[in-house]
N, C-alpha and C positions, 0 to 999 in steps of 0.2 A: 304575407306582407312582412313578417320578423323577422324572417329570413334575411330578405331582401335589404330590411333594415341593416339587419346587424353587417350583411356584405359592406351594406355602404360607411356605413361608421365605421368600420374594422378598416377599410379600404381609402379612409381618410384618415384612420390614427394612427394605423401601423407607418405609414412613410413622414409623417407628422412627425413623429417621434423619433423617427433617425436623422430627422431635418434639425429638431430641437439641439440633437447631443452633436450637430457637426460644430456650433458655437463653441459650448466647453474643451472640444476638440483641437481645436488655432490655441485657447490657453494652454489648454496641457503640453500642447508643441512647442509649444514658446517657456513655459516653464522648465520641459523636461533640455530644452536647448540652452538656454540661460542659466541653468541650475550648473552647467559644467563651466561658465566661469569665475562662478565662487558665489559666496555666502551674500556679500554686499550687492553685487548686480540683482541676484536672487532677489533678497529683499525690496529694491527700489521696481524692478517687474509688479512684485505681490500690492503694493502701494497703487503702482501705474494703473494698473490693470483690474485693481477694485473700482476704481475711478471709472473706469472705459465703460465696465459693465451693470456701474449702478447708470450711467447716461444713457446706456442703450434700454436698460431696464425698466427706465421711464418713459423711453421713448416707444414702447409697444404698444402706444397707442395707434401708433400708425399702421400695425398688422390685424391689430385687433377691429378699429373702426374700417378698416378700406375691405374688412372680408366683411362685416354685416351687412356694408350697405349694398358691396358688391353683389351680395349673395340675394339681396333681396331683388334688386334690381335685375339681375340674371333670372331667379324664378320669375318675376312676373314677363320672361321674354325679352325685356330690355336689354340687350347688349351693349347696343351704343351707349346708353345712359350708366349702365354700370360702366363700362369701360374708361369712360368720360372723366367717372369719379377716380377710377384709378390712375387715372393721367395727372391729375388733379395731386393726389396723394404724392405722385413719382416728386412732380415740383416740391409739394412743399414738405418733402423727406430730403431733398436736397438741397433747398433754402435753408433748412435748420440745421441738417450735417455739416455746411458751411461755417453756417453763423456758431454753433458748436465747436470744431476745430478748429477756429478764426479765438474762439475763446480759450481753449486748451492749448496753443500755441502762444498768445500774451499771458495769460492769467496761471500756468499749469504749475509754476515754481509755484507760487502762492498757494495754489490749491491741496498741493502737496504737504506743503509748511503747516498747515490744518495738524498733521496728524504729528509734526514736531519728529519728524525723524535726523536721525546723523546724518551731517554734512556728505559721507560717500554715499549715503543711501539716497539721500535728496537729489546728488547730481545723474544715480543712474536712473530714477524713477522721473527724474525731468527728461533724458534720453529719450525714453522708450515713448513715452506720451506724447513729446512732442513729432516723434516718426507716425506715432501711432494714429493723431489728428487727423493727417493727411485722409485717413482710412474712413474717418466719420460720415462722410455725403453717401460711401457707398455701404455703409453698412446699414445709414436708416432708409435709404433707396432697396435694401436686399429688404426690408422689413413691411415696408408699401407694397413691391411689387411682389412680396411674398402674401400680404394678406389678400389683395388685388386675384392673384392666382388662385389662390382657394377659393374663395369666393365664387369661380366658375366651377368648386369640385375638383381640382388638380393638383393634387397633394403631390404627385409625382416628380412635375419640374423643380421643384423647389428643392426637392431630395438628392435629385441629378446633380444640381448645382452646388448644392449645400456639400455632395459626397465629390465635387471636383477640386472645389475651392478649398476644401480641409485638407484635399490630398496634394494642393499644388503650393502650399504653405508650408509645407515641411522640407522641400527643395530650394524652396526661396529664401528661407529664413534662415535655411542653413550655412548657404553661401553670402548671404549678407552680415549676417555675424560672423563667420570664421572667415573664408578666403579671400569678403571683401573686407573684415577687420576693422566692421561697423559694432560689434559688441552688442549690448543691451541695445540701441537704437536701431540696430541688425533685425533684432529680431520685431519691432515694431514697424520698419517699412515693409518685410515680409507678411506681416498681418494686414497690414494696408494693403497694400496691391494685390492680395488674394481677396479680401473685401470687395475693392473697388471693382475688379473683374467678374464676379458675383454680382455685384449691382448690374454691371452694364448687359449679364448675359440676362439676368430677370426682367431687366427694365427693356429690353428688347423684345421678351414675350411680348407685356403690356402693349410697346410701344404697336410690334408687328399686327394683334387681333383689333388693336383698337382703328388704326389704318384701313384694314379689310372690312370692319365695320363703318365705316365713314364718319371717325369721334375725331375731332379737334385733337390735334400735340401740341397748341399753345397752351400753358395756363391761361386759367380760366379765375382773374382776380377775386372774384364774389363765392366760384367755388372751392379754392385753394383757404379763401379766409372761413368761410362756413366748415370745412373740414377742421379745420384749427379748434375753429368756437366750438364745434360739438364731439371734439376732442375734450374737453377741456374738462369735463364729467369725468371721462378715464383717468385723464392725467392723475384728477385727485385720487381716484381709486389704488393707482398703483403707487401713488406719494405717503397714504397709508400704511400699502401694505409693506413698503420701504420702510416705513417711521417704523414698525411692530418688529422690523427685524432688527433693526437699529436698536431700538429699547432692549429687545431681549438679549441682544452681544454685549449690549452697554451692561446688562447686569450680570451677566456671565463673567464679565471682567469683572466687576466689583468683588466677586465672589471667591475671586483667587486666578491665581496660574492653572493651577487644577481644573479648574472649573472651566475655562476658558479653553485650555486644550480639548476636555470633553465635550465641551458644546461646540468646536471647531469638527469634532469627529461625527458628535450628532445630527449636526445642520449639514453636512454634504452628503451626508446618507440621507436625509430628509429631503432632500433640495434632490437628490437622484431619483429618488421613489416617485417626487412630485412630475418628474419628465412623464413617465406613463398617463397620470392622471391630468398634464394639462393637454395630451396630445387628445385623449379622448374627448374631455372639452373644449377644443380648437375644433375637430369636426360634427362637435353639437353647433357652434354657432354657423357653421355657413349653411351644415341641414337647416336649424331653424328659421336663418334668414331667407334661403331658399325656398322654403312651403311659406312664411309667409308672404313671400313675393307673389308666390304661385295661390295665393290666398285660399290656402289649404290649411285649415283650421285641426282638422283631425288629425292630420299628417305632422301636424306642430305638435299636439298634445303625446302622438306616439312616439316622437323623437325627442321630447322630454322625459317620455316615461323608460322607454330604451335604454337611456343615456345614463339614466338615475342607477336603471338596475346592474348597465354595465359599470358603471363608476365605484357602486359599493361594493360590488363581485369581485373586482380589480384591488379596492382599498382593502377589504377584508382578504385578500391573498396576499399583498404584500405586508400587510402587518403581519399575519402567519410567519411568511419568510423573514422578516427582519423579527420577528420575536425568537427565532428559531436561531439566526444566526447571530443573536445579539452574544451569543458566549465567544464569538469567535474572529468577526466583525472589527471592533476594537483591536485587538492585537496586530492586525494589519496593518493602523496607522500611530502604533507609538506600541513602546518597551516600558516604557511607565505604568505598574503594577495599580496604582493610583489611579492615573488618567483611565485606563482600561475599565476600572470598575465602575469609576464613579458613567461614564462616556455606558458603560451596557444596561445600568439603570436607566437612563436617556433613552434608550432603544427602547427598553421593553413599551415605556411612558409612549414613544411615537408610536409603537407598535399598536398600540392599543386605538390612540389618537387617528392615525388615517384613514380608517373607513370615514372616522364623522368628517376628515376634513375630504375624501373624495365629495362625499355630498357639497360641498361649496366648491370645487372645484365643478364640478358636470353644468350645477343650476347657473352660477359666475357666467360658464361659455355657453350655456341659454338663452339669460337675458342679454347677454353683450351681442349675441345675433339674433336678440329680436330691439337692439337698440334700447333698452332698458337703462342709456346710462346713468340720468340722475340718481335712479332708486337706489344702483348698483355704489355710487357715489357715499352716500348718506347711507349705505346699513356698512359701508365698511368704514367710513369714522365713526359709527356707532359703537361698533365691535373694535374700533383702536382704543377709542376711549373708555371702555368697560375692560379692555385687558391690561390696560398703561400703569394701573394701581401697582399691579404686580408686580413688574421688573419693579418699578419704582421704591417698590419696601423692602425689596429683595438686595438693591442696591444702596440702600438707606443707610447711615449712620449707625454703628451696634450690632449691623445685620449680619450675623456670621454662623449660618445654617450647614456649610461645607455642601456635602453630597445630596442633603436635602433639599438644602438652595435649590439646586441646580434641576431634582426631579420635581421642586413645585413649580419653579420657572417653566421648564415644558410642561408640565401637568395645565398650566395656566394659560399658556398657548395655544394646546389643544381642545381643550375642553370650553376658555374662555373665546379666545379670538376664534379659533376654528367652528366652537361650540354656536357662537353666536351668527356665528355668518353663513352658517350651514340653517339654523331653525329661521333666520329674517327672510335670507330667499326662497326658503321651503314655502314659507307661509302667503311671501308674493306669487308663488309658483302656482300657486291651491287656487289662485281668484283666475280672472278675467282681466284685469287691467293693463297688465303687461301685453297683452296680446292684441295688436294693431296690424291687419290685414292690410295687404295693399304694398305700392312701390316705395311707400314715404310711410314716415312715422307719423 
């Protein structure tokens, strides 16, 4: 049966994970496009485009809840009733992408103004975001009918799409900015329409299995709203885990230019490491949700225990490698003798830190496919508020530690926030409570 196991987990992480880095992929295109009309457009992009992805970042609730319920709904043989939910999702992923770019379209100067940048920078960071808007209905419809899709075990379609729409974004965006001599706003209708296209080819899976199954394509008022409401547990989860990163850039700045470039080098090596470890916990939760649909209680406990061993086995190699290449690592992204050093103490500090945070990453995509969300809710403002002391003293008045700052602020992330959200759901994990057999929670 381990065997078997690990095919199926490996079989939904490995395309998982190339589905995760097609997203950062449309940035990088758009950056590496924009970056050649100079310094200012550059800038107002890196603004735009923090924005696009902290909105999509909370809106993962929509992949996350539409694969548990899917998943559970599918093992216990329900098709139509899983299907139904995901119909369900596609509406109100697109009611909210709406009412989203509806908001990013009036309010997006404003929004911008938040972070008090220069007048050229403000006007090309309103460009892009407002091209960009357009793009929101289809990107949180890519994220529904991508949880929707896993949810039956189909890591594949999502990959297909995910590896079309990256690659048909870099023709588009090109000719939009340079030969139609749309500029910065170039390259945001070309991220749109490669989005939007992505929606429509996902939301066509959905739309075609659920037809063949005889599901309803009208929204379904009471179900579109109860999807919202028991959304609403994630939301906070990932508004959290948002606030913890927030706190810790906030005190990275306080802490100097120095510091701030370093923990800019550290958090995208970190934030890259983490793509492996949430793909593995993406195909924990639709396993989980799946056996308990199929109210297979032992087959839950082995797909917890699988998942655990492959999460730490994973976490414990990659801190190897980034401990390994922390001499070397840095220099890639800056000639600052400074920045490089203080940025490879950082490393070694993560390095150390990701096996404990695999563990909250695998258990996280557990409970979120066994529908666990309040708990899931309440142990991580648990662990926001037990870590928040830190940036906070760190960026206190008098506070001037330099390179130390910087390796106790990670040291305090890892050990505290990671620390804690790794032993809260260990210890949910140990009981019985979480575990609700059956098509419903």
């Amino acid at each position: 049966m381990k065997n078997t196991l690990d095919r199926q987990i490996l079989g939904l992480a490995l395309p998982t994970l190339a589905t995760l880095l097609a997203e950062p992929t449309l940035v990088l295109v758009d950056t590496a496009l924009v970056g050649r009309l100079g310094v200012t457009p550059l800038a107002g992009l890196s603004l735009a485009s923090t924005i696009l992805t902290t909105i999509v970042g909370i809106c993962i609730f929509l992949a996350y809840a539409t694969t548990a319920s899917t998943a559970r709904h599918f093992g216990a043989g329900n098709r139509q009733k899983a299907l139904r939910l995901g119909v369900d999702g596609l509406w109100l992923a697109a009611g909210l992408g709406a009412l989203l770019g509806l908001t990013l379209l009036v309010g997006g100067e404003t929004i911008l103004g938040w972070f008090n940048p220069e007048e050229a920078v403000l006007i090309e960071g309103r460009s892009y975001l407002a091209a960009s808007a357009w793009g929101l209905p289809g990107m949180l419809t890519v994220l529904a009918a991508t949880g929707t899709v896993r949810g039956m075990l189909d890591t594949r379609t999502p990959l297909t799409v995910a590896t079309i729409g990256a690659l048909a974004n870099i023709p588009l965006s090109y000719l939009l900015i340079y030969p139609a001599g749309l500029g910065t706003a170039g390259a945001g209708y070309g991220t749109a329409l490669a989005q939007t296209g992505m929606g429509i080819a996902l939301a066509a899976v959905v739309v075609r299995e659920a037809s063949r199954e005889g599901a309803s394509l009208l929204p379904s008022g009471a179900g579109v709203l109860r999807s919202l409401r028991d959304s609403v547990p994630l939301i906070i989860r990932t508004l959290s885990l948002r606030a913890s990163i927030l706190l810790t850039v906030t005190a990275a700045a306080a802490l100097g230019t120095t510091a701030l470039a370093a923990h800019q080098i550290i958090n995208a090596v970190w934030n890259f490491a983490a793509y492996g470890l949430d793909a593995l916990a993406i195909a924990a939760q639709a396993l989980v949700g799946q056996a308990l649909g199929a109210r297979a209680e032992s087959r839950v406990r082995a797909v917890l225990a699988r998942c655990l061993q492959w999460g730490i086995g994973v976490g414990i190699l990659l801190g190897l490698v980034l401990a390994l290449g922390s001499a070397w690592i840095p220099q890639a992204f800056s000639s600052s003798d400074a920045v490089v050093d203080w940025a490879r103490a950082g490393l070694i500090v993560c390095a150390i830190g990701l096996p404990i945070a695999a563990v909250a990453y695998m258990l996280d995509g557990v409970l979120i496919g066994a529908g666990d969300m309040r708990h899931l809710a309440v142990m991580m403002l648990v662990a926001l508020l037990a870590y928040a002391p830190v940036p906070a003293l760190l960026a206190g008045p008098g506070s001037d530690l330099g390179r130390l700052g910087l390796i106790l602020l990670w040291a305090g992330y890892a050990s505290i926030f990671m620390g804690l959200r790794s032993a809260t759901l260990f210890a949910r994990t140990r009981g019985d409570r979480w575990i609700v057999l059956g098509e419903s929670r």
